[in-house]
N, C-alpha and C positions, 0 to 999 in steps of 0.2 A: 931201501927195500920199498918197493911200488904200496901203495895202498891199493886193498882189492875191493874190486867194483860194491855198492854199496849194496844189501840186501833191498829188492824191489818192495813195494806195496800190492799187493793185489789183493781185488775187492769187487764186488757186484756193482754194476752199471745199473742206472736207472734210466728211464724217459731224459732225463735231463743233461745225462751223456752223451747222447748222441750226438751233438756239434762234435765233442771231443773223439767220438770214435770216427768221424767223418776227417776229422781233421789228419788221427794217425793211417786210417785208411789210404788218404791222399799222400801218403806222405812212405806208405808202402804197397802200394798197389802198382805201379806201373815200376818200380824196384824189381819187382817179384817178378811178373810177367814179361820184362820185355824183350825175355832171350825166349819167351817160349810160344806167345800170341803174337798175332799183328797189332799194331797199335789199334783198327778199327773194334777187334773184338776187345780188347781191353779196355775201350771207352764204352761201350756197347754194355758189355757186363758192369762196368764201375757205375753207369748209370741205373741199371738197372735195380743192383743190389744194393749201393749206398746211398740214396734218396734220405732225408729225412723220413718220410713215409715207408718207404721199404725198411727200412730200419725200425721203425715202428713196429709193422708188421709183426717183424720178425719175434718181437721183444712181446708183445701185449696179444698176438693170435696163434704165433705158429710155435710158441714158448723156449724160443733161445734163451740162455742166462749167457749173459755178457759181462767177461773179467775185464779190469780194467788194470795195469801193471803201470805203474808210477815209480819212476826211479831219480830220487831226490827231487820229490815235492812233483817234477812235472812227468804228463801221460807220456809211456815209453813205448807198450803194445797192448796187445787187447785180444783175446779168444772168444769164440764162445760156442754155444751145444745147447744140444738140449735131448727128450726122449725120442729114439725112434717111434714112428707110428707104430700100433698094434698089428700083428697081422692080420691078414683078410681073414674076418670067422673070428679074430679074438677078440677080448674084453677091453673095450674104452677104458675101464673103471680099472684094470690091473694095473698093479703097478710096474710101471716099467722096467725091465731089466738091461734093457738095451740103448744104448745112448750110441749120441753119432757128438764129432768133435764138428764144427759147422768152419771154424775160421779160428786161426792161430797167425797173428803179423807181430813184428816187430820191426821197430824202426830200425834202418840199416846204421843207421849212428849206435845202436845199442847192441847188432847182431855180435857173436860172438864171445857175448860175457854171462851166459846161462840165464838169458832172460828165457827165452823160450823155454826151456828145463823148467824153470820154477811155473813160468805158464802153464806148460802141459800135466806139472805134477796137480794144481791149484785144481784144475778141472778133473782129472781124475779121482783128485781127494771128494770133490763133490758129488759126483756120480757115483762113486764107493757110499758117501752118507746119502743119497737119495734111491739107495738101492738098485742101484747097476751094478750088475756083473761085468758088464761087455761096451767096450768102447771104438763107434768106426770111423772112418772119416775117409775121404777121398782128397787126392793127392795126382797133380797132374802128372802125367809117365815122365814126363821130359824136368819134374822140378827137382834142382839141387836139395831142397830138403826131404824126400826120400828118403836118404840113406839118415838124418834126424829120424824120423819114424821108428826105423828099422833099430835102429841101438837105444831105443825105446820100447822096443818088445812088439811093436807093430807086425802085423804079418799081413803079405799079400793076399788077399781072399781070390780076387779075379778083375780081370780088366770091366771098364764101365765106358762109353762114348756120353757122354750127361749133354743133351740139346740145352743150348742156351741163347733163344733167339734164333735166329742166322746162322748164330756158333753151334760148334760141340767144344767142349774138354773133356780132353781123352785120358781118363784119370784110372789109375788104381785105384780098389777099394781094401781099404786095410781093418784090420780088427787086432785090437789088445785085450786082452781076458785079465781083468782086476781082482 
């Protein structure tokens, strides 16, 4: 009888993770994308978004929390989220009910043994303890994990074109109510 996949690690990323999230990044970014962008915009965006610095960014101004999923001792995938802005006219100071899912990869050597599951439950369970009700995230029309989403309790809200550069991704917007 097969032995089953081993239960992952996951845990908050610090400043100091970034090589490591740069590394699984590279290692599922152009995996992800390359049945759906041109290789132009997929370099375009990868540089864009995965700088050391834009990773910083993300982590120390625009308040991403970055999970980091380790399966037997090494980095396997990696998520992260954080609160949506306030609306226009609301309170800075409230607390956020509304969270966005920012980035969900895992390594294609890992895909298919519920890493992703335990990723997306790790971030939910945080957002539940940081008082979120409501969980969104965008999700390109053309990507296979979609239907992940959807048997996840994800619903379509409405199509989104997101300018990125040059680019657009032409992404659903989806919401889970926790």
């Amino acid at each position: 009888m097969p032995t089953p996949p081993a239960l992952p690690r996951i845990a908050p990323a610090t400043l100091r993770d970034i090589p490591t999230i740069i590394q699984l990044a590279e290692g599922t970014w152009e995996p992800t994308y390359r049945f759906i962008l041109s290789r132009e915009q997929i370099e375009y965006m990868y540089r864009v978004i995965y700088t050391p610095a834009a990773l910083k960014r993300q982590m120390a101004e625009q308040h991403h929390t970055f999970l980091l999923a380790h399966v037997d001792g090494q980095p396997a995938g990696f998520a992260s989220f954080g609160p949506q802005p306030p609306a226009e006219g609301g309170s800075a100071e409230a607390t956020p009910t509304e969270y966005k899912l920012h980035k969900i990869y895992v390594l294609p050597t890992q895909q298919g043994q519920g890493l992703g599951l335990h990723l997306i439950e790790a971030v939910e369970e945080a957002v539940r303890r940081a008082g979120g009700h409501t969980l969104d995230l965008n999700v390109n029309r053309y990507n296979p994990a979609l239907s992940f989403y959807e048997r996840r309790g994800f619903v379509q809200q409405r199509e989104e074109d997101v300018p990125i550069g040059p680019y657009f991704m032409n992404d659903f917007i989806m919401r889970k109510t926790l």
